[in-house]
N, C-alpha and C positions, 0 to 999 in steps of 0.2 A: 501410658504405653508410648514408647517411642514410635511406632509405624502401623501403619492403617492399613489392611487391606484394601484392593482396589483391582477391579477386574473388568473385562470386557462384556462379562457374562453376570455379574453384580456393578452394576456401574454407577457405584454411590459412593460421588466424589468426595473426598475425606474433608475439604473446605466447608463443607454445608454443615459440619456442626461448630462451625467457629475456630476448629481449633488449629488448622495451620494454611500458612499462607500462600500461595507458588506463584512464580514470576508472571504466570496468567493471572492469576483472582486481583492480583496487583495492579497491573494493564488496566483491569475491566474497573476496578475502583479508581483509578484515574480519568477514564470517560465518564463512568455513569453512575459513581457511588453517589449515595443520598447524604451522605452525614452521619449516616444510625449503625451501628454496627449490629453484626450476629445476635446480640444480647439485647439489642436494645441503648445501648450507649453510643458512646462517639464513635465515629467512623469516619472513611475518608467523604470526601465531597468533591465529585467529579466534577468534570467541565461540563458534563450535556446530564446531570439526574435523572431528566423525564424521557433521555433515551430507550428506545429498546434494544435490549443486548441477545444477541444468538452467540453461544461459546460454544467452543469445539474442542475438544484436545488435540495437541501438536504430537504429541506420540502417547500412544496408552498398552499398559501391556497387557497381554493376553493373562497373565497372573505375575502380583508383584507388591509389591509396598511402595507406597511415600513416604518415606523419612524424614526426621526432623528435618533434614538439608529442604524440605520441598520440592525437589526438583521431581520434572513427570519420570515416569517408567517408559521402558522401553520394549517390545517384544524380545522374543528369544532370537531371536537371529538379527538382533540390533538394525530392524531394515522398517519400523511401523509408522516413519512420519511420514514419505510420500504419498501414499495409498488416503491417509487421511486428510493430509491438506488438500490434497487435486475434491476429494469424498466433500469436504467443510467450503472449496470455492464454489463448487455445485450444488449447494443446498442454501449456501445464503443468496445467490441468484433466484432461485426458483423461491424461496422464504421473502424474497421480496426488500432484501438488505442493499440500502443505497452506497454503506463504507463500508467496507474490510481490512481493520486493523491486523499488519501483521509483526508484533511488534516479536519478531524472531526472525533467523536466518538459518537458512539447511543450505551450508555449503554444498557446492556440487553438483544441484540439481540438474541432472541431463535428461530430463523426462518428458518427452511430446506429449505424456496427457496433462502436466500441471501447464505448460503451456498451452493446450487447445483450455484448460479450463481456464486459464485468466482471459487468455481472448477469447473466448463467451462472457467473462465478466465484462471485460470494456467494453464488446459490442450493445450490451445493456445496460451501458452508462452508469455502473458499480464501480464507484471510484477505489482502487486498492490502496494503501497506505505501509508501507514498508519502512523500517530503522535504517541507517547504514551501519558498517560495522562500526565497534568500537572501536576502530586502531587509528594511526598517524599515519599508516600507511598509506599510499598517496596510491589515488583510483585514475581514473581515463583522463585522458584529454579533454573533451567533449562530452556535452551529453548525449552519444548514442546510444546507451542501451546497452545492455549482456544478456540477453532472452535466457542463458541456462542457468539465468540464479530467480530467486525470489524476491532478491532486496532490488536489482536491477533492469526489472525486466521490465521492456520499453512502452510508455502507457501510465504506470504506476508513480503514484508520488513515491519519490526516498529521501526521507528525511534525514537532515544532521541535525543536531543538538548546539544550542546557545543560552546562555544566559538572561538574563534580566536586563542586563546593559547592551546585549547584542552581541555579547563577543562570545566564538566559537569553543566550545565544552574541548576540555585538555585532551580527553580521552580519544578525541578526531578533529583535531585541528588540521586539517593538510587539505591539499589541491584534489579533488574529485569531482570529476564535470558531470557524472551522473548522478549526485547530490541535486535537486530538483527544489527545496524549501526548505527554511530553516525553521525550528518550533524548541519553544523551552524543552528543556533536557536538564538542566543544573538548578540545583536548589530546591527540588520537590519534593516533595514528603516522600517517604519512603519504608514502609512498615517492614522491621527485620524479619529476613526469612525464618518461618519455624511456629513458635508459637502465639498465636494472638493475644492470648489470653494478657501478655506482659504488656500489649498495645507498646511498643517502643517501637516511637516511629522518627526518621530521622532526617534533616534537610543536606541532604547529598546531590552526587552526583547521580542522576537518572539515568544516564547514555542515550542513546537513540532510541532502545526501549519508549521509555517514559516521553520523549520528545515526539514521538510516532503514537503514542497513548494521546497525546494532547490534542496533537494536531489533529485525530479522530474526531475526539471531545468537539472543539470548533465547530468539525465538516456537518457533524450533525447536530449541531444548533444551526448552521448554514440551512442544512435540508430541513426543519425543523421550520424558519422563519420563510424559506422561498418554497416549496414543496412543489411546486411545478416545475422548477427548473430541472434540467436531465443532472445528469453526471458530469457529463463531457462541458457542460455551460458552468457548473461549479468549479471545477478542474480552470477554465478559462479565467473565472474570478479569482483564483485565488491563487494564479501569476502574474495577474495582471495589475493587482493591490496589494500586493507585498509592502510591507512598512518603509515609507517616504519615496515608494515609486508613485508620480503623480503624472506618469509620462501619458497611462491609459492602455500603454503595451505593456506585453512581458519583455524584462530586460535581462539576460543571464548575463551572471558576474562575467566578464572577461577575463579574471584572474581565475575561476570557475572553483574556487572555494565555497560562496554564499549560494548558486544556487539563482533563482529570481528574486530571492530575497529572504526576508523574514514575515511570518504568516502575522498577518494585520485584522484581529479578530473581528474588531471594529466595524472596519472600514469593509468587513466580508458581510456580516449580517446589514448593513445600510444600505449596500450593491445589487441589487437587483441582477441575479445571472441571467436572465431569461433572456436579455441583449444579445448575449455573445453566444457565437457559434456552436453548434452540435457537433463540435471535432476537440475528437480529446488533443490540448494544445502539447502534451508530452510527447506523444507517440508521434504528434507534425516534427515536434524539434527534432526526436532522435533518426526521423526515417531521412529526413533534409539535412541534419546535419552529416551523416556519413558520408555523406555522395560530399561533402567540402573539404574530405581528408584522404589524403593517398591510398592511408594504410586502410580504410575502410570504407573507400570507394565499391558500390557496389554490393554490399554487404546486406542489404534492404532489399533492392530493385533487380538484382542477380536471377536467373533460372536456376529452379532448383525440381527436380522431374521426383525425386523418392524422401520418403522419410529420413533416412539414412543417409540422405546427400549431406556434405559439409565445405563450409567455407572457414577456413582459418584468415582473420589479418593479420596482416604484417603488425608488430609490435606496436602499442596503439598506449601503454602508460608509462610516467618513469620508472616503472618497475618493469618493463618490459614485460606486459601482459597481455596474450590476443584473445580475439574474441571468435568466439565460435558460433557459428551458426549452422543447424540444423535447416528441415521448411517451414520450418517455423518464419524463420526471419523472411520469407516472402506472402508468408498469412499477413505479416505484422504491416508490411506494404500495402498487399490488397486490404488491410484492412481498416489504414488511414486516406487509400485512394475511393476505399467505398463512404467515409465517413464525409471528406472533402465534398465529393460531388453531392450526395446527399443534401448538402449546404446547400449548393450549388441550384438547386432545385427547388429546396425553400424559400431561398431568396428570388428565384423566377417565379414563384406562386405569388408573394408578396407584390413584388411589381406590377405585377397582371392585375391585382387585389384582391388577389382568391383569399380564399377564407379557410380556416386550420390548415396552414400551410404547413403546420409542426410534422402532421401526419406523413410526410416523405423524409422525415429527418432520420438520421441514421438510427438511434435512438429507436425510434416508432416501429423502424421497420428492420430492429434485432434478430427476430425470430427467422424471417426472411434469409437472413444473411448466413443464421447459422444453418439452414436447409442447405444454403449454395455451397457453403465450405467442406458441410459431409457433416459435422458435430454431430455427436452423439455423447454422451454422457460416460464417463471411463467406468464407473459401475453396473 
């Protein structure tokens, strides 16, 4: 049979008898596959095996098929991925999930609840993990942030794709200062979409997908080996150990191509995070670096009184692209000035020599933070 039923109300996903593959089932056998396939044979063999994986679907339709192509369904009014990714940020929180691969992009996104839901994710030290696109098209100046997308939103690792030798995948080779880590992307297996049974798997280009699959792999061997350490102290280490930085800081490219670097698996599981600060280091760079640029001067630190308030900047890429901000972009403020001082605090417990001084860390005192905001759950 060419296509499988698949519904919202029968929700037996067509992958589970083996026979076809979608750019998700692909993702998740790049973090966490064992080796063994559907049957019992060869399979892929992820970066992190003994991971536990929680999947969601990116869009599912209310009734439809997956066709051989694989690709997901979509409701009838082509509008079903927002509702469920804001639905899938808020249950791997509360499920207890330290990474959130999201190795997809929904242009567009202008939605105050996917943003309240990622800042609930980062207030709980849930590191998110985002692709960049696949184009040459050349992104920001800086890495501040674009809070209305998902690949950019300030906080969030976004990966680009490299090779083996370190050099940047054809597919987005250009200048993007919100590119934040580089992770293989070229040369990974890659089983043809459609049906498994043929097992033809091939060593291509992955794109950012697959390089934001990997980079996951890693984070949770990271959390895997350190398991105390927060989010926000993983996120620390793994800008601050990028491959042949031995400065001890995060260094971002200058040319802001690379990023802090390339992700140095190594030298991540040896690192002990528990050192480093309880402040997500992204969400410092993007909210500091704005206030250093005319065009998005203010952009962070601005009054913003309604939902509905906006701030456009002044043209901010060589594509002449501004950035918009909703209140969001003053949550994203209050919400690396509550993580900052929170530090702040911890390190005055330690000097005194008090003892579990963690317990005022921003991290600790998550729940807290989301009472003071107003959060609430968009379901």
């Amino acid at each position: 049979d060419s296509s499988l039923s698949m519904s919202v109300d029968d929700p037996t996903v067509s992958t589970a008898d083996g026979l076809y593959v979608t750019h998700g089932t692909a993702m998740v056998g790049l973090v966490a596959g064992t080796g063994v396939g559907y049957d019992g044979g060869l399979g892929f063999q992820g970066v992190a095996p003994g991971a536990h994986v929680i999947a969601y679907p990116d869009q599912l339709a209310t009734k439809g098929t997956v066709s051989d192509g694989g690709m997901a369904c979509v409701s009838d009014d082509d509008n079903g991925a927002h509702p469920l990714v804001v639905g899938a940020l808020e249950d791997a929180v509360s499920s207890g999930a330290r990474v959130v691969n999201m190795s997809f992009i929904i242009d567009g996104i202008d939605s105050w609840d996917f943003a309240a839901a990622a800042l609930h994710a980062l207030r709980h030290g849930v590191v998110l993990v985002s692709g960049r696109n696949n184009t040459t098209t050349a992104g920001m100046y800086d890495l501040v942030g674009v809070p209305g997308t998902n690949n950019y939103f300030p906080g969030e690792v976004t990966v680009n794709s490299v090779g083996r030798d370190g050099s940047i995948s054809k597919q987005s080779d250009t200048m993007d200062g919100n590119v934040s880590v580089l992770s293989p992307g070229v040369g990974v297996p890659i089983e043809e979409i459609g049906n498994t049974r043929d097992r033809k798997v091939v060593y291509n280009e992955g794109g950012t997908s697959s390089a934001a699959a990997d980079l996951t792999g890693y984070l949770a061997l990271v959390f895997q080996k350190w398991p105390g350490a927060t989010g926000n102290q993983v996120l620390q280490s793994l800008v601050r150990n990028t491959r042949g930085n031995t400065s001890g800081e995060a260094v971002l490219d200058p040319e802001h191509r690379r990023g802090f670097g390339m992700v140095d698996p190594a030298r991540l599981l040896s690192t002990d995070p528990s050192a480093y600060p309880d402040v997500n280091p992204l969400l410092e760079w993007a909210v500091k670096a704005s206030d250093r640029h005319e065009e998005t001067r203010g952009m962070y630190t601005g009054e913003y009184s309604g939902e509905y308030d906006t701030f456009v900047s002044d043209p901010f890429s060589p594509e002449g692209d501004k950035i918009r901000c909703t209140s969001v972009c003053a949550m994203l403020d209050t919400e690396y000035r509550r993580q900052a001082e929170a530090w702040a605090k911890v390190e005055e417990c330690r000097k005194d020599g008090g003892k579990d001084c963690m317990q005022y860390s921003a991290t600790a005192t998550a729940d807290k933070a989301d009472e003071d905001a107003g959060w609430v759950p968009a379901g």
